[in-house]
C-alpha positions as a Markdown table, in Angstrom:
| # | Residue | x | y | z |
|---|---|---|---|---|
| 1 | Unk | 350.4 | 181.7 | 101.0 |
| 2 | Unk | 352.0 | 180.6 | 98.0 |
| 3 | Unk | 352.1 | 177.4 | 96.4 |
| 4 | Unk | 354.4 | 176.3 | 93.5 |
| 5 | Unk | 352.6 | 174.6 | 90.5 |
| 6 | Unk | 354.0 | 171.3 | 91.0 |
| 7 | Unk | 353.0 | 170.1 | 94.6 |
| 8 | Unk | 353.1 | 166.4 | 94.8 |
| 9 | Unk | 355.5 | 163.8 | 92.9 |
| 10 | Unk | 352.5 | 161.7 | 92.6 |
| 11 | Unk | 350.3 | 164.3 | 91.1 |
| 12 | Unk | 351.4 | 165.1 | 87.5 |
| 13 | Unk | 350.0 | 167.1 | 84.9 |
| 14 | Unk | 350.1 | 167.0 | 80.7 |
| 15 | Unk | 349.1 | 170.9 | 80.4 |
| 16 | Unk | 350.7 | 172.9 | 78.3 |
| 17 | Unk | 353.9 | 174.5 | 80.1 |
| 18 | Unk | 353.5 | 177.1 | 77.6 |
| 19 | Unk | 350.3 | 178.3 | 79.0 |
| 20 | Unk | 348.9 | 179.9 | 82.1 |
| 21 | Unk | 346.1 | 177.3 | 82.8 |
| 22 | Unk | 343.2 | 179.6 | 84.7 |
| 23 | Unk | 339.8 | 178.0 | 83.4 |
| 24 | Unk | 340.0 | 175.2 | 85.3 |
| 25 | Unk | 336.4 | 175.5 | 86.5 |
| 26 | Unk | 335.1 | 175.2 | 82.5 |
| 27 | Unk | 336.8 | 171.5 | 81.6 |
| 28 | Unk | 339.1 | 170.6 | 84.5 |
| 29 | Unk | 342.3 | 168.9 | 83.6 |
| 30 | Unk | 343.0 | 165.7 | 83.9 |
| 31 | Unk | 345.9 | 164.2 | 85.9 |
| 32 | Unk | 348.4 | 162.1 | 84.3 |
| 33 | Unk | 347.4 | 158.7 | 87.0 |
| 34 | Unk | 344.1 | 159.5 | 85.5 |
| 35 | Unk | 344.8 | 159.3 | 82.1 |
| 36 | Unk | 346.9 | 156.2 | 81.9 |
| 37 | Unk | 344.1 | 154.5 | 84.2 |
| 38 | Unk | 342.1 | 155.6 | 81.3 |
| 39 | Unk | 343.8 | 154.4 | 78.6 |
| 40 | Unk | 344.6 | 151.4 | 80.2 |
| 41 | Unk | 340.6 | 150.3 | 79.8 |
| 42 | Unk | 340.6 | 152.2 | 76.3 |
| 43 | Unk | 343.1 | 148.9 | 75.4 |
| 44 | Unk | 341.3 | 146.5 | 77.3 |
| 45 | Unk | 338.2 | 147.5 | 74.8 |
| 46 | Unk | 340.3 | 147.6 | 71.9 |
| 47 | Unk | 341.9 | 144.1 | 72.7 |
| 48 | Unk | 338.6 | 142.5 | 72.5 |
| 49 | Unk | 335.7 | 144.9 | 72.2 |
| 50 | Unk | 332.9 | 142.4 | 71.7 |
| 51 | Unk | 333.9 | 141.0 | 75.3 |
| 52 | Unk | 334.5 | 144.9 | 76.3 |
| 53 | Unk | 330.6 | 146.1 | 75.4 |
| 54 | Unk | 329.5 | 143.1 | 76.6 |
| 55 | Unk | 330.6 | 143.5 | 80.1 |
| 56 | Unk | 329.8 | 147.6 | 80.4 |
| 57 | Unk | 326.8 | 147.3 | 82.5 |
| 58 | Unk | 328.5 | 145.8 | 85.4 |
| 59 | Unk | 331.2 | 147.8 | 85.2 |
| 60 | Unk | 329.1 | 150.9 | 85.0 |
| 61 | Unk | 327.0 | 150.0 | 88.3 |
| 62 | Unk | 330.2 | 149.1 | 89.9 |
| 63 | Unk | 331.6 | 152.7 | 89.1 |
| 64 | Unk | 328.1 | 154.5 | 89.5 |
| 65 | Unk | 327.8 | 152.5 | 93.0 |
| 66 | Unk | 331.2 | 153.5 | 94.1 |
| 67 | Unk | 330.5 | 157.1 | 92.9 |
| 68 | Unk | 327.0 | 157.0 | 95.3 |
| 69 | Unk | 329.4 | 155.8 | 98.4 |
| 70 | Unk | 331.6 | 158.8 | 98.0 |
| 71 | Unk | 329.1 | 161.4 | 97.6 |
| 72 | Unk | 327.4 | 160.1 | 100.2 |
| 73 | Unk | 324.2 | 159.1 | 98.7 |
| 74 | Unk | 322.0 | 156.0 | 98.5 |
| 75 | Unk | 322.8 | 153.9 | 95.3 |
| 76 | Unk | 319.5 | 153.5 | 94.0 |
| 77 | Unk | 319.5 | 157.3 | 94.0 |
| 78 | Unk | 322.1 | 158.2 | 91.7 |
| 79 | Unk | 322.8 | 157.6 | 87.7 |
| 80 | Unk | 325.5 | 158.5 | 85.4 |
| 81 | Unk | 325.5 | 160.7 | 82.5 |
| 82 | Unk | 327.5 | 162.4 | 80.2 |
| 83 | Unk | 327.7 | 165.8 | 81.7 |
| 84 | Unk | 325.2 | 168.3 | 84.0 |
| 85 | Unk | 323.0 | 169.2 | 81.3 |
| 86 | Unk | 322.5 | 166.4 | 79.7 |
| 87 | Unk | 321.4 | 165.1 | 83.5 |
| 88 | Unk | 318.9 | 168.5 | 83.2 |
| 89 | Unk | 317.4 | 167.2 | 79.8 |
| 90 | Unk | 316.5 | 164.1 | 81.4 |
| 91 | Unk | 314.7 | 165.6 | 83.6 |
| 92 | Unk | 312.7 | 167.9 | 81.3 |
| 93 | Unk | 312.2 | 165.0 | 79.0 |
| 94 | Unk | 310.2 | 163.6 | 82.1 |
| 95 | Unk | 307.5 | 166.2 | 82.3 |
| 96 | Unk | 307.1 | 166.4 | 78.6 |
| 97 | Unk | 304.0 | 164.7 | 78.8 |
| 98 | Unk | 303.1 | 166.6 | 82.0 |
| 99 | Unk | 300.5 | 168.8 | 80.9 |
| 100 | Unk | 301.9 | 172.5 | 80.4 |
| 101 | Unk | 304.7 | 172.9 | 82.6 |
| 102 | Unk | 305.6 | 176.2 | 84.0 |
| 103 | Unk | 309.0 | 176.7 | 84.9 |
| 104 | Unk | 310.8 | 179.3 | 87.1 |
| 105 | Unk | 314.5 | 180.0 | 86.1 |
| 106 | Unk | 317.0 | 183.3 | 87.4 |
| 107 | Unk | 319.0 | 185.6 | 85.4 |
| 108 | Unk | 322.2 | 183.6 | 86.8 |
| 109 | Unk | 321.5 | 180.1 | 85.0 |
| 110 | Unk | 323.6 | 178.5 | 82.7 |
| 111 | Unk | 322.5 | 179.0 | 79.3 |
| 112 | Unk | 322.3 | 175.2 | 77.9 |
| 113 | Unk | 320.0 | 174.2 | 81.1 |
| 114 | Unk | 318.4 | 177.6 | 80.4 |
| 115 | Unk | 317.3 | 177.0 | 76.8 |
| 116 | Unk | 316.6 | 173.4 | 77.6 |
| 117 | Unk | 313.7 | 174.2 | 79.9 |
| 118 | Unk | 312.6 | 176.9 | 77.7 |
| 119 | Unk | 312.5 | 174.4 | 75.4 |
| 120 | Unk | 310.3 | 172.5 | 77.4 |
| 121 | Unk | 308.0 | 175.1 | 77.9 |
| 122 | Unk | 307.6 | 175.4 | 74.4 |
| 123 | Unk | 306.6 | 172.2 | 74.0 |
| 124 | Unk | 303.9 | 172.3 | 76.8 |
| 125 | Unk | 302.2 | 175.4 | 76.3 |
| 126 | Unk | 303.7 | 176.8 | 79.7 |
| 127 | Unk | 305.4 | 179.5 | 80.4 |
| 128 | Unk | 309.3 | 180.6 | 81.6 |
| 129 | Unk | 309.3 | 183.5 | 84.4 |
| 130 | Unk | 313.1 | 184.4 | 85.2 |
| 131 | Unk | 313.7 | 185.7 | 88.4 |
| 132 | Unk | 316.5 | 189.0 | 88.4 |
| 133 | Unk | 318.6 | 188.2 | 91.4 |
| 134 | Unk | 321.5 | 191.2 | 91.9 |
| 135 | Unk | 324.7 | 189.9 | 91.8 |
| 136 | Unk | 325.4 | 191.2 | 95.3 |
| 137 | Unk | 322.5 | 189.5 | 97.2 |
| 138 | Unk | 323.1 | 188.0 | 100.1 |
| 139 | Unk | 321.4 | 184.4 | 100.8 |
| 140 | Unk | 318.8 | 185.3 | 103.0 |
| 141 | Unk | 317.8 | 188.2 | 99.6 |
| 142 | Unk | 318.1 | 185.4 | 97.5 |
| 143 | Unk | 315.2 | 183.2 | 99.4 |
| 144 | Unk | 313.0 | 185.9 | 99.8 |
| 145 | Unk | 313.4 | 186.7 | 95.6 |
| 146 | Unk | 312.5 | 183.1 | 94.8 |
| 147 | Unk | 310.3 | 182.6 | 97.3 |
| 148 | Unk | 308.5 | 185.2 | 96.2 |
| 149 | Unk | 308.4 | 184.3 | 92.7 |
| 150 | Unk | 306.9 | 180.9 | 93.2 |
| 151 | Unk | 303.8 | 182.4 | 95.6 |
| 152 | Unk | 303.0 | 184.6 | 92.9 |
| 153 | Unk | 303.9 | 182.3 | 89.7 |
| 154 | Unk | 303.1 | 178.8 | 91.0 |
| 155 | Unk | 305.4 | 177.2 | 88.6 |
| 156 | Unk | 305.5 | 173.6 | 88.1 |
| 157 | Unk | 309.5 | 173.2 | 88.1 |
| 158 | Unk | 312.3 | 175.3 | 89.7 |
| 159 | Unk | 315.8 | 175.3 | 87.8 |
| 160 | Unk | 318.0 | 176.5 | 90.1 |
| 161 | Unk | 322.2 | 176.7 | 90.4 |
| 162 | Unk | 324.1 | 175.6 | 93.2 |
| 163 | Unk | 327.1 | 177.6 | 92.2 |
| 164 | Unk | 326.5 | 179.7 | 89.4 |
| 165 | Unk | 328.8 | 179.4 | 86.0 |
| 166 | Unk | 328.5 | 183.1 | 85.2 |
| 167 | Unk | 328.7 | 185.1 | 88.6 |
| 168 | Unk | 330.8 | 182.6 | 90.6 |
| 169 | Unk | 328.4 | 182.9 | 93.7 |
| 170 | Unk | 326.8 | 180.2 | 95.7 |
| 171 | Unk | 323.0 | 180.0 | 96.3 |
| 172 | Unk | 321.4 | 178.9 | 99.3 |
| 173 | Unk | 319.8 | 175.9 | 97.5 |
| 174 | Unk | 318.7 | 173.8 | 100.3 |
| 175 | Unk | 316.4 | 176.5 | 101.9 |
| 176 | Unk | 315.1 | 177.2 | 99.2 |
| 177 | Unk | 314.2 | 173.7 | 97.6 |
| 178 | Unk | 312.8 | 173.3 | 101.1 |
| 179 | Unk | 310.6 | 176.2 | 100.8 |
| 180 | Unk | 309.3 | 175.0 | 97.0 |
| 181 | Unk | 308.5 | 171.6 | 98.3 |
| 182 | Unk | 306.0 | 173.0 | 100.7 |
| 183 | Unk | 305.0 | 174.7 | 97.8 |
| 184 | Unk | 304.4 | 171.9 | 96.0 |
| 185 | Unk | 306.9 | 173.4 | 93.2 |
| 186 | Unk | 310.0 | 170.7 | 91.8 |
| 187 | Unk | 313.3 | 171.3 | 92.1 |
| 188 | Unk | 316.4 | 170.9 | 90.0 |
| 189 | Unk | 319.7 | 171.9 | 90.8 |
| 190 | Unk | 321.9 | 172.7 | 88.5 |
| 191 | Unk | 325.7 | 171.5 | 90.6 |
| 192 | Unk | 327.6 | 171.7 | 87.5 |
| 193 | Unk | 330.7 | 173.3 | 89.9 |
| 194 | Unk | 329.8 | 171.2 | 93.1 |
| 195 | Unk | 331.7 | 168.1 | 93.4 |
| 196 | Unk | 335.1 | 169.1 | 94.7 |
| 197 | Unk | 334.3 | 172.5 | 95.5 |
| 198 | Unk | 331.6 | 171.7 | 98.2 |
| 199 | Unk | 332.9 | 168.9 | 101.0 |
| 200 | Unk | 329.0 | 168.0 | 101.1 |
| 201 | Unk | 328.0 | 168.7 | 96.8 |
| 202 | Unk | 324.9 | 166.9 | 96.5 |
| 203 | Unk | 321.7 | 168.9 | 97.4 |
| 204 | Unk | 319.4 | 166.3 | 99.0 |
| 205 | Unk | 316.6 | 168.4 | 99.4 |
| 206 | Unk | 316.4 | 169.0 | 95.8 |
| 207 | Unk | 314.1 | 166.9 | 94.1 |
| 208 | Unk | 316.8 | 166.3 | 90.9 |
| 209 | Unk | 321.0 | 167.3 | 91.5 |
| 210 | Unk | 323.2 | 167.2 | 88.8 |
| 211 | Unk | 326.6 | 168.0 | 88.9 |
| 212 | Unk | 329.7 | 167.6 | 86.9 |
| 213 | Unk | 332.8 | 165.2 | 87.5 |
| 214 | Unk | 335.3 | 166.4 | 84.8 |
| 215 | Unk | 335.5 | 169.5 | 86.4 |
| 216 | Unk | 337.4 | 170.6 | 89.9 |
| 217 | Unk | 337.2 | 166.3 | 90.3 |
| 218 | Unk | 339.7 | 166.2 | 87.4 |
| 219 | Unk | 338.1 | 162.9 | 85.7 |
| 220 | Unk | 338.0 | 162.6 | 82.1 |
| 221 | Unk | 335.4 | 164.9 | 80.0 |
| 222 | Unk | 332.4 | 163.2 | 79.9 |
| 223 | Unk | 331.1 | 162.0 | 83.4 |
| 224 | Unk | 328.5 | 163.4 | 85.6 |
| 225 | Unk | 326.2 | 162.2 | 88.2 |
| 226 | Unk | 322.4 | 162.8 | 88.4 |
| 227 | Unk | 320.5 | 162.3 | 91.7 |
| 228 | Unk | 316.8 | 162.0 | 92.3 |
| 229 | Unk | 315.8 | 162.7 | 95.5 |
| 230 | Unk | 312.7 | 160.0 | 95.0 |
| 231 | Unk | 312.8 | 156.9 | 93.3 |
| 232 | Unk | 313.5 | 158.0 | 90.0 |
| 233 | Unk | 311.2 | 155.6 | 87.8 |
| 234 | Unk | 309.9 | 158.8 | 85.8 |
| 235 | Unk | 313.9 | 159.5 | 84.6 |
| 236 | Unk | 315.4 | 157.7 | 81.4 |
| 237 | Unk | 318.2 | 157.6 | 79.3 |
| 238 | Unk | 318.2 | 159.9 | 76.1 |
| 239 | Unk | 319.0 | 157.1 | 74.5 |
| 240 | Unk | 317.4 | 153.8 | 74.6 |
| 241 | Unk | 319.2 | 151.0 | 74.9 |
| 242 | Unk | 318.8 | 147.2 | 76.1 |
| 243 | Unk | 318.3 | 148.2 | 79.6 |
| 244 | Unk | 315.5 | 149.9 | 78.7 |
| 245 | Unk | 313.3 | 148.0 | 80.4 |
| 246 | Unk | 315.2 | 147.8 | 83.5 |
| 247 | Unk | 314.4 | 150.1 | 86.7 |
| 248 | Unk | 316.0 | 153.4 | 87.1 |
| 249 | Unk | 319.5 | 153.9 | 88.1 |
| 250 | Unk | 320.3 | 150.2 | 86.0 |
| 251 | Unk | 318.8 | 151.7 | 82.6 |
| 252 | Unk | 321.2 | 154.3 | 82.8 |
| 253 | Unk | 324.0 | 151.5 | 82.9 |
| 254 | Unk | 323.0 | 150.8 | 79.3 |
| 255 | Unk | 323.8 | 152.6 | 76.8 |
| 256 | Unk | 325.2 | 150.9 | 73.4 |
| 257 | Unk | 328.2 | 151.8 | 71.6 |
| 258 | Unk | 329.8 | 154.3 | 73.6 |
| 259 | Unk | 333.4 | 154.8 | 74.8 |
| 260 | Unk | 332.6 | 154.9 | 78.7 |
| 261 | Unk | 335.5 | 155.4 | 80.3 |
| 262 | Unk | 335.0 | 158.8 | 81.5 |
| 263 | Unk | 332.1 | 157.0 | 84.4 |
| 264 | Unk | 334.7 | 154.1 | 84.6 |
| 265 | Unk | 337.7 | 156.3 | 85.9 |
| 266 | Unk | 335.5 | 158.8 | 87.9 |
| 267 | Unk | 336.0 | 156.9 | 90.8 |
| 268 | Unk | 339.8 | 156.3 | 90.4 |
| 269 | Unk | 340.0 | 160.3 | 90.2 |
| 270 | Unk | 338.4 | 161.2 | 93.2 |
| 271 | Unk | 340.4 | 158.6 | 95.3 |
| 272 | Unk | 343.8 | 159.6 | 93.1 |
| 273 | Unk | 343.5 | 163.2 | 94.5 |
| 274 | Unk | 342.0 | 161.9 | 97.5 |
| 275 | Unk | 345.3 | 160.2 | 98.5 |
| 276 | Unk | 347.5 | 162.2 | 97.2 |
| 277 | Unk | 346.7 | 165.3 | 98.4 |
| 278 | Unk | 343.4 | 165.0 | 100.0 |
| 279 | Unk | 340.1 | 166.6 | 99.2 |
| 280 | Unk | 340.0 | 169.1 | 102.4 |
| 281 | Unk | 343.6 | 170.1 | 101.6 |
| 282 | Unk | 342.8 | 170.6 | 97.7 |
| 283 | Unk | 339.7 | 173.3 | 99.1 |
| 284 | Unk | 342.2 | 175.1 | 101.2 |
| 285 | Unk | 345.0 | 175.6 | 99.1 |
| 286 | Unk | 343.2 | 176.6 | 96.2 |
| 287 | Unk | 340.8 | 179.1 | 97.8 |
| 288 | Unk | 344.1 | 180.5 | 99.4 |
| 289 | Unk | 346.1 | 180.7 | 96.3 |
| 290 | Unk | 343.3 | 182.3 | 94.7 |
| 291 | Unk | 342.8 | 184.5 | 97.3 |
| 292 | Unk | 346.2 | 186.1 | 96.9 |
| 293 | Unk | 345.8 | 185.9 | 92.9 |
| 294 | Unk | 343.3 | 188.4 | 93.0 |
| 295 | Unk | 344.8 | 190.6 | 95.1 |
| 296 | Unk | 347.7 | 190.6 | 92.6 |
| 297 | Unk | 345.0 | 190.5 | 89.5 |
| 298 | Unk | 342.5 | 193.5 | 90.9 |
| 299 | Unk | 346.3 | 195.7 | 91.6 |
| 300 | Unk | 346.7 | 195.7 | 88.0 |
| 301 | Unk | 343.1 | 197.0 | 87.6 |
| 302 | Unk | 343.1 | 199.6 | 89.6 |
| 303 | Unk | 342.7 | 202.7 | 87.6 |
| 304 | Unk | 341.1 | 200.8 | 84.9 |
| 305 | Unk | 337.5 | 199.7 | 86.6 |
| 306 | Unk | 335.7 | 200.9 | 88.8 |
| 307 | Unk | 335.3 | 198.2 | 91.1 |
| 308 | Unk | 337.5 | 195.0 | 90.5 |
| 309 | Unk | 336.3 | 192.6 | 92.5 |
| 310 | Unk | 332.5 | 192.8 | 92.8 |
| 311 | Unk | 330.2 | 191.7 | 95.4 |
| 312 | Unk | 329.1 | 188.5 | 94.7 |
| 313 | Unk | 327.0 | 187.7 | 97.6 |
| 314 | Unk | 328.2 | 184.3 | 98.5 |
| 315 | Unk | 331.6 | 184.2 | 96.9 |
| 316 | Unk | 333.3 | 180.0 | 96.6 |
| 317 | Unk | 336.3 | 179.2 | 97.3 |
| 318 | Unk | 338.4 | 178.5 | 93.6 |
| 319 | Unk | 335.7 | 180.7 | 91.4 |
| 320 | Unk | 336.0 | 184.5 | 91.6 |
| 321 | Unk | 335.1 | 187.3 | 89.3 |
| 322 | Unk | 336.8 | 190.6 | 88.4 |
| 323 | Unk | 335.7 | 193.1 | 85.8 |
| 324 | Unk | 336.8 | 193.9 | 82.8 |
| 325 | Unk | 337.9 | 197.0 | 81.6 |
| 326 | Unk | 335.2 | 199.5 | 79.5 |
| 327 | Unk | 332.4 | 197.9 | 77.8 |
| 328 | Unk | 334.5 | 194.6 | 77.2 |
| 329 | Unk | 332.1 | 191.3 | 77.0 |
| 330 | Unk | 329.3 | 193.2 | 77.7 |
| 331 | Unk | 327.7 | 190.8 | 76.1 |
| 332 | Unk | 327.1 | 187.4 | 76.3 |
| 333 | Unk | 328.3 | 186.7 | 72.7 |
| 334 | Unk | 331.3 | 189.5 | 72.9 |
| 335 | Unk | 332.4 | 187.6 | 76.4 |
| 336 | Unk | 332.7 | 184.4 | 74.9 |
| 337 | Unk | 334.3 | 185.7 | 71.9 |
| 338 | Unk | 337.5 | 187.4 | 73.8 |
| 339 | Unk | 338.5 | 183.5 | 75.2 |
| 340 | Unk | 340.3 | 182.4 | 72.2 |
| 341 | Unk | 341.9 | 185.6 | 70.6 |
| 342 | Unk | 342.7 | 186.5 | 74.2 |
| 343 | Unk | 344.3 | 183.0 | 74.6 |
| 344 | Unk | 346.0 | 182.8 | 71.1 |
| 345 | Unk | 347.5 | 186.8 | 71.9 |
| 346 | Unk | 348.4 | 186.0 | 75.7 |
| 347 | Unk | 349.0 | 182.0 | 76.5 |
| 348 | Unk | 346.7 | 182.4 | 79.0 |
| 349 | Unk | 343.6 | 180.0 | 79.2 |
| 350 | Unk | 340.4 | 182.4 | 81.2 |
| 351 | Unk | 336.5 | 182.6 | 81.1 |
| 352 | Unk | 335.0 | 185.6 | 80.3 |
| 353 | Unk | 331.6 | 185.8 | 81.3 |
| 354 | Unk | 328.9 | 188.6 | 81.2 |
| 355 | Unk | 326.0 | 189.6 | 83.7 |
| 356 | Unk | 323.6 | 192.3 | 83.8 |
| 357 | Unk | 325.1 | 194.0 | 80.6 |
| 358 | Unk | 329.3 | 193.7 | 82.5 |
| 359 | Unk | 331.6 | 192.0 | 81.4 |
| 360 | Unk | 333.5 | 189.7 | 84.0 |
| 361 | Unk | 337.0 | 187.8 | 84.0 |
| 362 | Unk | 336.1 | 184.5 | 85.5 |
| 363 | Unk | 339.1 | 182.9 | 87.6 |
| 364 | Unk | 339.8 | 179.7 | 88.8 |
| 365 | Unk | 342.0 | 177.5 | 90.5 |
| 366 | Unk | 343.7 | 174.2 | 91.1 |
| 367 | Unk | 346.6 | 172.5 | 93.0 |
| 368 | Unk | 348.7 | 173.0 | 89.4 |
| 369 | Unk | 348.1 | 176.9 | 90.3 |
| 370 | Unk | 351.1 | 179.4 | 91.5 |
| 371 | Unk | 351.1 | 182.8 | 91.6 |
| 372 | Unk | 353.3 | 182.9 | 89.1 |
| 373 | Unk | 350.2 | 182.3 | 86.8 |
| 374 | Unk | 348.8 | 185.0 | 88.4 |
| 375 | Unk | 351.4 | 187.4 | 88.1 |
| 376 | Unk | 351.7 | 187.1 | 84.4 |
| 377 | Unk | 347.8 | 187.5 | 84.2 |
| 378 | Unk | 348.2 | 191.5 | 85.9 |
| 379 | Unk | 352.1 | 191.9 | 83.6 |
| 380 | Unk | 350.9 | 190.7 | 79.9 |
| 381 | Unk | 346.8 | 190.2 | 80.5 |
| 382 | Unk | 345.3 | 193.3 | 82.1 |
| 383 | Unk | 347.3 | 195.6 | 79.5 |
| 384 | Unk | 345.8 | 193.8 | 76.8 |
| 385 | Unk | 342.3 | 193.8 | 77.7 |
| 386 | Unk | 342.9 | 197.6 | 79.0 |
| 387 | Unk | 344.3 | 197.9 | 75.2 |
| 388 | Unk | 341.3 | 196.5 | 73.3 |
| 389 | Unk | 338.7 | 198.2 | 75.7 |
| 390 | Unk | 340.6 | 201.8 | 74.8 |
| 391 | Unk | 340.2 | 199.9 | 70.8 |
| 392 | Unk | 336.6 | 199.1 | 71.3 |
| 393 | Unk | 335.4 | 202.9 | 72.5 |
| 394 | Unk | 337.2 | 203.9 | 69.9 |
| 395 | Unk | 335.5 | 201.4 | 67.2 |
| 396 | Unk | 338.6 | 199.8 | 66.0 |
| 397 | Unk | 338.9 | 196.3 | 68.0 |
| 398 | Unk | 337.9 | 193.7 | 65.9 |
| 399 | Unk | 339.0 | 190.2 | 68.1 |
């Protein structure tokens, strides 16, 4: 079914009209209600900011406590932070003094949590086994993979996604952080794409969730939630401040001269879209706008790959993948480099990603989404990339 871009009075946009908007899953946008509630505090801190910093604590519990009621989690569980990975780096800066920690990771992971917990294995003389899960593997493959990996490794920590950033598939999280606590093995779950994707986002079995808020949530860049599934005394802020000293999730309320008003707003987001659409309504008409976007998207690859929509395993609702043409992005480094040239040559904002030596067009979508968008991706999009893989055999493409 189609949808036009502008679906609710009440629900406005500042994107460029310019552009064909189809990264939201990267940053989000940010809807105009949410904005001005934004800068609405921005000049309350300007106005007075001695008064401003000096009242951010409460305000932050107020927000983070709000933020625990609508994910459905108790409020002494939950902290804010800036984004997922700096909620993972938290929890690696826990176990530093651990002793050497061994870590199990998979070939999915997003490669700032990634190199974070490598980095923490360096620093503990442990080690970093990565699990290859095929892209196609259905949940009950993926349990047995990982399940497998921690009998025969024993590691220390599991880093696992929720929904993964590069291959747009779901894992079955909860199983398996089940199956590592019987183990004995920690569990952090990487929900960078969660909140507003999932109707339930926050894995409770996991021992540490993190996901992001500035994404399909739409608040400002910058706010994220972290959730320990025990008390959570062993977590603290990258950053001391004056609540230092105070039990975990109120030392995470402190955090000195910072502009704040990402965790502020987060909770006016989710109730803005909430009420103006509705969070059940959002799910459904993006997974079906999307749905029919790649049916439109794969026509115009036909010819040019041979399979243009892979198999995924556990495919989400507004992430998909396609492939790209040739031996485009086959890299990670050569996918990330086609976003901008690709965006400059095009007016079309897109992911690339890469997995298992492929390049991938990552798709997403929102309630600002039409197939219009769509449309122009397969007309002026698909040519070019079919244009610069033809350049690229040939040696001569140089975006």
């Amino acid at each position: 079914m189609a949808y036009p871009s502008v679906l609710d009075p009440e629900l406005r946009w500042t994107l460029d009209p310019c552009v064909k908007h189809l990264n939201h899953g990267s940053f989000g946008a940010v809807p105009v209600a949410v904005q001005e509630e934004q800068n609405r505090l921005r000049a309350i801190a300007e106005w007075n900011p001695v008064r401003w910093f000096a009242s951010m604590p409460p305000r932050v519990a107020a927000a983070r406590e709000e933020l625990a009621d609508l994910v459905r989690v108790d409020r002494g569980h939950l902290a804010l932070v800036q984004n997922a990975s700096a909620g993972a780096s938290v929890v690696y800066q826990s176990l530093m003094t651990a002793g050497a920690v061994d870590v199990l990771l998979t070939d999915h992971g997003y490669g700032a949590v990634t190199m974070g917990a490598q980095r923490l294995v360096a620093r503990t003389g442990g080690t970093a086994t990565e699990v290859a899960i095929p892209l196609d593997a259905p949940a009950d493959d993926v349990f047995a993979l990982i399940t497998a990996a921690m009998d025969e490794h024993r590691p220390r920590l599991l880093v696992i996604d929720q929904i993964t950033s590069a291959t747009a598939r779901e894992f079955p999280v909860d199983e398996i952080c089940r199956a590592a606590r019987e183990r004995g093995v920690l569990t952090l779950v990487d929900g960078a794409h969660a909140p507003g994707v999932l109707a339930d986002p926050v894995c409770r079995e996991a021992d540490y969730w993190v996901g992001n808020l500035h994404k399909f949530v739409c608040a400002p860049r910058g706010a994220a939630l972290l959730v320990t599934r025990g008390d959570g005394q062993e977590l603290f802020p990258l950053i001391d401040s004056w609540g230092a000293q105070l039990p975990f999730p109120q030392r995470f309320d402190h955090t000195g001269t910072m502009d704040l008003t990402p965790w502020l707003v987060a909770p006016f987001a989710w109730r803005h879209l909430d009420s103006t659409v509705g969070w059940s309504e959002i799910r459904r008409r993006s997974r079906e706008t999307l749905d029919e976007g790649i049916r439109i998207v794969s026509a115009a690859l036909e010819g040019l790959v041979d399979e243009s929509v892979p198999d995924v395993g556990q495919p989400v609702g507004p992430l998909r993948l396609l492939a790209l043409p040739g031996t485009l992005g086959s890299t990670h480094d050569e996918a990330d480099a086609l976003r901008v040239p690709f965006g400059d040559a095009t007016g079309i904002a897109m992911a690339f990603t890469e997995f298992g030596g492929k390049g991938y067009l990552r798709l997403s979508a929102h309630l600002y989404n039409g197939l219009d968008d769509y449309q122009y991706l397969a007309a002026v999009g698909i040519p070019l990339l079919h244009r610069w893989s033809q350049e690229s055999a040939r040696g001569s493409h140089t975006a």
